[in-house]
N, C-alpha and C positions, 0 to 999 in steps of 0.2 A: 324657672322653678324646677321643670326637669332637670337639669343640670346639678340641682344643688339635690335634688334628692341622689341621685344617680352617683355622683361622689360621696355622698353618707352612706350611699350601699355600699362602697368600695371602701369606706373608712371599719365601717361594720368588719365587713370579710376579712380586712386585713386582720384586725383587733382579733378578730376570734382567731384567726389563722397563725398568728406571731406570739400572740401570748400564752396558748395553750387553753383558751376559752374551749366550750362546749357549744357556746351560740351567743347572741345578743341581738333582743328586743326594745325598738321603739313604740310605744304604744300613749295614745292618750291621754288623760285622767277619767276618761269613763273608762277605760282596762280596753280599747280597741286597739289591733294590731295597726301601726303603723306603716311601720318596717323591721324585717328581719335580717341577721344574715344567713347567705345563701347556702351557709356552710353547715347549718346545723343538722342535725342527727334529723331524721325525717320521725321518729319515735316522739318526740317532744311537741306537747301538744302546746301551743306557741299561740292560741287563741284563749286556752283555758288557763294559763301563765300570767296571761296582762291582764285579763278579769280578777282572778286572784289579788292581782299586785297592786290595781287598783282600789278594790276591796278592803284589803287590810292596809291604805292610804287615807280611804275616805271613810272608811269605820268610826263613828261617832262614838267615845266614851271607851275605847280600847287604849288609847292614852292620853295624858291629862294634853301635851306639848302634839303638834301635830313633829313629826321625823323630816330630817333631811333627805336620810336613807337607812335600807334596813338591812342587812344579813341574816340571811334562814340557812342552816347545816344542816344538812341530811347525813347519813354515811356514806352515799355513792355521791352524791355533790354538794354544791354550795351556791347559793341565790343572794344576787346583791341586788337593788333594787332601790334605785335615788331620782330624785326628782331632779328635771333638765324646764331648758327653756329652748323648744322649738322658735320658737317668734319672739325675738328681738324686743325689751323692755317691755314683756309680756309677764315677767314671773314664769315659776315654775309651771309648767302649762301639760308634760308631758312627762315619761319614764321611761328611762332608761334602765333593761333589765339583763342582768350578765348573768350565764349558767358556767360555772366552774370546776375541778377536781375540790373535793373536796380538803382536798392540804392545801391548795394552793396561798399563799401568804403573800404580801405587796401588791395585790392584785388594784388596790386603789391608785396606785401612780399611774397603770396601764389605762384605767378607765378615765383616768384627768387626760390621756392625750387624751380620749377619742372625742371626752369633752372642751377640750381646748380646739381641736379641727372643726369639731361641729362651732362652734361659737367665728371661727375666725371663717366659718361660712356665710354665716349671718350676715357678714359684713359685705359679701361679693354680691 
């Protein structure tokens, strides 16, 4: 199990690192930090991030469908924020939360690898 986290850190780092990320959080559907990567701005408050994301997930009557995923734009960045599956034929169980410039555009193909590595983790 170490090993599988330890390489999601390394899949993390890269993603933020190659794509032009700000950071990316794993966190659970209560909004607790999972994992982060290591790369992020120390400014970002990355416990009070996955509480939020959780929050505006599990918010009852804010909208009718529960979301896949959400996009929040600021004018200094942009917040994506989709539900993953840590554990294997578990469902959505976790989130997956990316911090970006905010122009950045195609940003959803970069975040399909990191969920295609995670997923073909699952498997080892």
């Amino acid at each position: 199990m170490d090993r599988k986290f330890n390489t999601l850190q390394q899949i993390l780092n890269h993603l933020t690192e190659d794509s032009g990320f700000f950071g990316s959080i794993i966190s659970s559907e209560e909004g607790l930090v999972v994992m982060n990567s290591t790369l992020m701005d120390p400014n970002i408050e990355i416990e009070s991030l996955a509480a939020k994301a959780a929050a505006i997930f599990n918010e009852d009557g804010v909208v009718t469908e529960h979301p896949e995923d959400i996009t929040i734009t600021y004018p200094n960045k942009k917040i994506f924020i989709q539900k993953i599956s840590l554990i294997e034929g578990n469902g959505a169980n976790a989130f997956l939360i990316v911090l970006m410039p905010p122009n950045m555009r195609y940003f959803k193909r970069k975040v399909f690898k990191l969920r295609k590595f995670a997923a073909a983790l699952d498997k080892v």
